[in-house]
C-alpha positions in Angstrom: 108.9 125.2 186.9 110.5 128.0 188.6 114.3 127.9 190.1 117.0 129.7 191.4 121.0 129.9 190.3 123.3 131.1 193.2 126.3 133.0 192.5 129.4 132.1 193.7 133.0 133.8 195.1 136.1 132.3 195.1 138.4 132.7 198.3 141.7 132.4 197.4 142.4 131.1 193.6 145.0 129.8 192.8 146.3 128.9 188.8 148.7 125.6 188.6 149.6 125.0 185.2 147.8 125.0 181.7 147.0 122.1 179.9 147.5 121.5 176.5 143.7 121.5 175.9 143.6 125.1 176.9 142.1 124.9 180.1 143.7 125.6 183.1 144.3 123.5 186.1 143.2 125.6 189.7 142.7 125.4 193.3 140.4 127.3 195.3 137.6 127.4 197.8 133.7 128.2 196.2 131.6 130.1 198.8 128.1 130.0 197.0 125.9 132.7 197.8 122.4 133.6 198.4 122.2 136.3 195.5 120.7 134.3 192.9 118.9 134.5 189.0 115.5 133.8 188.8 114.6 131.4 186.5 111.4 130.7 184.7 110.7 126.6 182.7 107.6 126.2 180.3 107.8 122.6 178.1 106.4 124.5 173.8 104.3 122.0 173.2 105.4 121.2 168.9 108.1 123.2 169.2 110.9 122.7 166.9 113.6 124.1 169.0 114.4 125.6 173.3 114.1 129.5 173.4 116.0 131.3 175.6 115.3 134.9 176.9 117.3 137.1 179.4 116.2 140.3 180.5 119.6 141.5 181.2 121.0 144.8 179.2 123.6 142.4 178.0 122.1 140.8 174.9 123.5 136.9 174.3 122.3 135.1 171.0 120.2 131.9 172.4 123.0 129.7 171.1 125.5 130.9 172.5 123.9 131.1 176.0 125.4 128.7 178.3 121.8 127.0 179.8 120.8 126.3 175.8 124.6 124.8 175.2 124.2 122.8 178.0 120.6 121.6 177.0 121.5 120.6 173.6 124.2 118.6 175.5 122.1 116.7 177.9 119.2 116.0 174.6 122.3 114.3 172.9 122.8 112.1 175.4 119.6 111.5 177.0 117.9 111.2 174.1 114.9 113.8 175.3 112.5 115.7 172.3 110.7 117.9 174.6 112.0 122.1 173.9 111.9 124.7 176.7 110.7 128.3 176.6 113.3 129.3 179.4 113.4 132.9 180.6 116.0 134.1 182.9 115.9 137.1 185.1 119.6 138.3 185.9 120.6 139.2 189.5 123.9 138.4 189.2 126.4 140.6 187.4 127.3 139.6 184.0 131.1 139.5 183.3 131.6 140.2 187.2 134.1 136.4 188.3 130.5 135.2 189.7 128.9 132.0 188.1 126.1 133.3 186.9 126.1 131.8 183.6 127.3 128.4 184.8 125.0 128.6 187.7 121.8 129.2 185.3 123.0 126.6 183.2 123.2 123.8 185.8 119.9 125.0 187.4 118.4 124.9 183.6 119.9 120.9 184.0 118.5 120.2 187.3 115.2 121.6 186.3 114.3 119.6 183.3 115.4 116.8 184.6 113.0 116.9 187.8 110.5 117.5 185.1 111.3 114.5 182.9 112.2 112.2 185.2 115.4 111.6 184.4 118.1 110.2 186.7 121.2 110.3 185.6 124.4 109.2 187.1 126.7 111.8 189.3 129.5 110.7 187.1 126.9 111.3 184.2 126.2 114.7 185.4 130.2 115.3 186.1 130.7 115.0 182.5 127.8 116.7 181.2 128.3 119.3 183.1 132.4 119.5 182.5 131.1 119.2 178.5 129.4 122.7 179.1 132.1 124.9 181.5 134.0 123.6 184.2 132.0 125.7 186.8 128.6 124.1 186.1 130.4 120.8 187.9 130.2 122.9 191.1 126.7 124.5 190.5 125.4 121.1 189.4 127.0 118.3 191.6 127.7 120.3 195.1 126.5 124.3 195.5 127.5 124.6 198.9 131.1 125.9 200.2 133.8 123.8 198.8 137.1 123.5 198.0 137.6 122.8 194.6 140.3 121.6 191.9 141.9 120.5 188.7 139.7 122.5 186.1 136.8 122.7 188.4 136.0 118.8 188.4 136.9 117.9 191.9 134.8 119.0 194.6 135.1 118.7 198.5 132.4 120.3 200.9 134.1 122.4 203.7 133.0 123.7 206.8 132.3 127.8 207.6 131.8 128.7 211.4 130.8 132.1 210.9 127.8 133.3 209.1 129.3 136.0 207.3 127.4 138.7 205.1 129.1 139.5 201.6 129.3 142.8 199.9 129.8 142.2 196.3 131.3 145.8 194.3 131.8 145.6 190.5 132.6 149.0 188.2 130.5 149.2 185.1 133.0 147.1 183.1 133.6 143.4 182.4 136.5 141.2 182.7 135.9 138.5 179.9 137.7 135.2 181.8 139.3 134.2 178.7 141.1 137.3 178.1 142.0 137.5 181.7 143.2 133.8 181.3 145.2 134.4 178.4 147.0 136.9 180.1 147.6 135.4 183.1 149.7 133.3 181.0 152.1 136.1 180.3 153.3 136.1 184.1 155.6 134.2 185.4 155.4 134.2 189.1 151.7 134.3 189.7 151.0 134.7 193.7 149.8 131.6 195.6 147.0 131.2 198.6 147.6 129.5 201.3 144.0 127.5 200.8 144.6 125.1 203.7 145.3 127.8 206.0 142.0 129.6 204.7 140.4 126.6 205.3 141.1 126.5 208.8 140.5 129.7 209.2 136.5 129.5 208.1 136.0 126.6 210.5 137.7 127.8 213.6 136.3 131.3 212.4 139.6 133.4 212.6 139.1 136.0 210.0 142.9 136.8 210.7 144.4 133.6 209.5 141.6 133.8 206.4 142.9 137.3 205.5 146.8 136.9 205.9 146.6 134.2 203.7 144.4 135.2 200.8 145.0 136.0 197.3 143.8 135.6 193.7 146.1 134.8 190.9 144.1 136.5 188.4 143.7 139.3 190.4 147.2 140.4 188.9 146.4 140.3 185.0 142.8 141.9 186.1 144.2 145.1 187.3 146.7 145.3 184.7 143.5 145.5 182.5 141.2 146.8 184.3 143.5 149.6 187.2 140.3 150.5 188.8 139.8 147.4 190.7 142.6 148.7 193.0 141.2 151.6 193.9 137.8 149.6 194.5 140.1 146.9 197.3 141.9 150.0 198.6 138.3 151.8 199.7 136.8 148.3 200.9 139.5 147.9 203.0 139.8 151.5 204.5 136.3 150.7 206.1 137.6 148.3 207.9 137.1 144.6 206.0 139.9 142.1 206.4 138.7 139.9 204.3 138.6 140.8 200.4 139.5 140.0 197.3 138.6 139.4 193.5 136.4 137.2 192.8 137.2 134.6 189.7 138.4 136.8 186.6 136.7 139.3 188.1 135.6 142.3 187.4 133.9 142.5 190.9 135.6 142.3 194.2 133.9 141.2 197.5 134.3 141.8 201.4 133.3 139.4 204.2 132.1 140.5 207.5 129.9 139.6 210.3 129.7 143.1 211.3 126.4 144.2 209.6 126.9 147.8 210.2 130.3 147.8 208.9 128.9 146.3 205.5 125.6 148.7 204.6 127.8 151.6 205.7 130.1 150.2 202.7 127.5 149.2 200.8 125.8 153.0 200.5 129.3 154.5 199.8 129.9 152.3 196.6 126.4 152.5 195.9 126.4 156.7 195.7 129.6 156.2 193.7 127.7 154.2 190.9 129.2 151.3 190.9 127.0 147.5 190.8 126.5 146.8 194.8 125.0 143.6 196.0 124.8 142.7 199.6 123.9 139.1 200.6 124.9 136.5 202.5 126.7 132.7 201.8 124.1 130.5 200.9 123.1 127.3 203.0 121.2 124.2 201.1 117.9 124.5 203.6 117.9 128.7 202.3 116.9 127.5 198.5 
C-alpha cells in the first residue's frame, strides 16, 4: 500500500502549564498542509520483526522511529502477527516544528489497518495514538485545520476562507522539541496568541486581525538557541508577508499569502541563500 503523511504548521501556539508527567498542556490552531512523505507498505511474509527504512540523510535506528513505536503499540493491543517492510521517503524537514514524524506514524496506523481490516474505536485510536506522541492524535483522528488543545488530545475542525499558499524556510539546523521545551520552562512570562481572534480572522479572511494577533511561545527559547531564526522572520517580512511565524519548536518558520507572486519571489531569495525552502499550499481532505 502506498500513502501520504502531511505536514503541519501551527498558527499561534500557545504553552499553559506543564504537568507533572512532563508533558505540557497547549493551545493552538493546526493548518495541515499539502507537502507530504511518501510512504511505501509491503506485509514480509515469515518475518520475525517490521523493518523500517528512511531515505533521509538523518539516519534513525528502526526502533526508535516513531511509525515502528507506534506499530509495536497497535500489535499489543490488537493482537496482529503480520510485520511490515515500511519505507519512507522524507519531504518534510526533519527537526523543522512540522509533524513529519507523527504524521508518518499515524499514516503507518491508518495504512495497516485498511489492510487488516481492523476497526478500531476513535477513542481507541485517541489513545493509541496519544501512547505514541501527542501529535499523531491530530494526524490520526482529524488532518484538516483545527484548533487543538490540552497535550494535543482535543481536536476541533475550523473553518479557513482563503486558500492561502505557504512558504516554509528552515536553516540547515534542528531544533530538537524537547530541548526547546525544556527551556521554555526557564521563562517566565511566555507570550500569548490571541487564538480566537486568529480564528476569526481565517474565516472572515482578514489577514490583519490573523497577523496582529499571532505568536508562538516557543518561538522565544528557539531564538535564544538558534539567533538565526530572527534574521530568517525579519527577511520574510521585508517582502511583504503579514502573516509569519515559527512553526512548533521550530527550526523552520512559515509565511502565508494568497499573493502567488509575492511567495516564489520569496521563495527563490531563500532558496539562493541555501537554506531548506518548500512552497505548498494547506491541504484539503478531497487533495489526498
Amino acid at each position: 500500500m502506498f500513502t501520504k503523511a502531511n505536514a503541519k504548521i501551527n498558527l499561534g501556539f500557545n504553552v499553559l502549564s506543564k504537568k507533572d508527567d512532563g508533558y505540557h498542556l497547549i493551545d493552538s490552531i493546526y493548518l495541515p498542509l499539502t507537502l507530504h512523505d511518501s510512504i511505501e507498505i509491503q506485509i514480509i511474509p515469515g518475518a520475525n520483526d517490521t523493518y523500517v527504512t528512511c531515505d533521509s540523510f538523518v539516519s534513525i535506528p528502526s526502533t526508535y522511529n516513531l511509525a515502528h513505536i507506534a506499530i509495536s503499540k497497535a500489535r499489543d493491543i490488537f493482537h496482529f502477527k503480520e510485520q511490515f517492510r515500511i519505507n519512507i521517503h522524507k519531504s518534510i524537514p526533519m527537526g523543522a516544528g512540522l509533524g513529519g514524524g507523527s504524521s508518518d506514524a499515524a499514516a503507518c496506523l491508518s495504512a495497516i489497518f485498511k489492510m487488516l481490516n481492523i476497526h478500531p474505536s476513535k477513542e481507541e485510536l485517541r489513545s493509541l495514538a496519544l501512547s505514541v506522541g501527542a501529535d499523531v492524535v491530530y494526524f490520526l483522528l482529524l488532518d484538516e485545520p483545527a484548533r487543538v488543545d490540552g497535550v494535543g488530545e482535543r481536536l476541533r475542525p475550523i473553518e479557513i476562507k482563503k486558500d492561502y499558499y505557504c512558504l516554509l524556510v528552515k536553516p540547515d539546523e534542528s531544533l530538537s522539541t524537547k530541548e526547546v521545551y525544556e527551556k521554555s520552562d526557564e521563562y517566565e512570562d511566555l507570550p500569548v496568541a490571541n487564538l480566537d481572534a486568529i480564528e476569526r480572522g481565517l474565516k472572515e479572511g482578514n489577514d490583519e486581525l490573523i497577523a496582529t494577533n499571532l505568536s508562538n511561545a516557543l518561538y522565544i527559547p528557539a531564538k535564544d538557541m538558534l539567533p538565526k531564526l530572527i534574521t530568517i522572520e525579519n527577511q520574510l517580512k521585508e517582502f511583504g508577508f503579514k502573516i509569519v511565524c515559527m512553526s512548533g519548536s521550530g527550526s523552520s518558520f512559515f509565511a502565508l499569502s494568497d499573493n502567488k507572486k509575492i511567495v516564489k519571489k520569496a521563495e527563490a531569495h531563500f532558496d539562493k541563500l541555501g537554506y531548506t525552502v518548500e512552497r505548498c499550499k494547506i491541504y484539503k481532505k478531497e487533495e489526498k
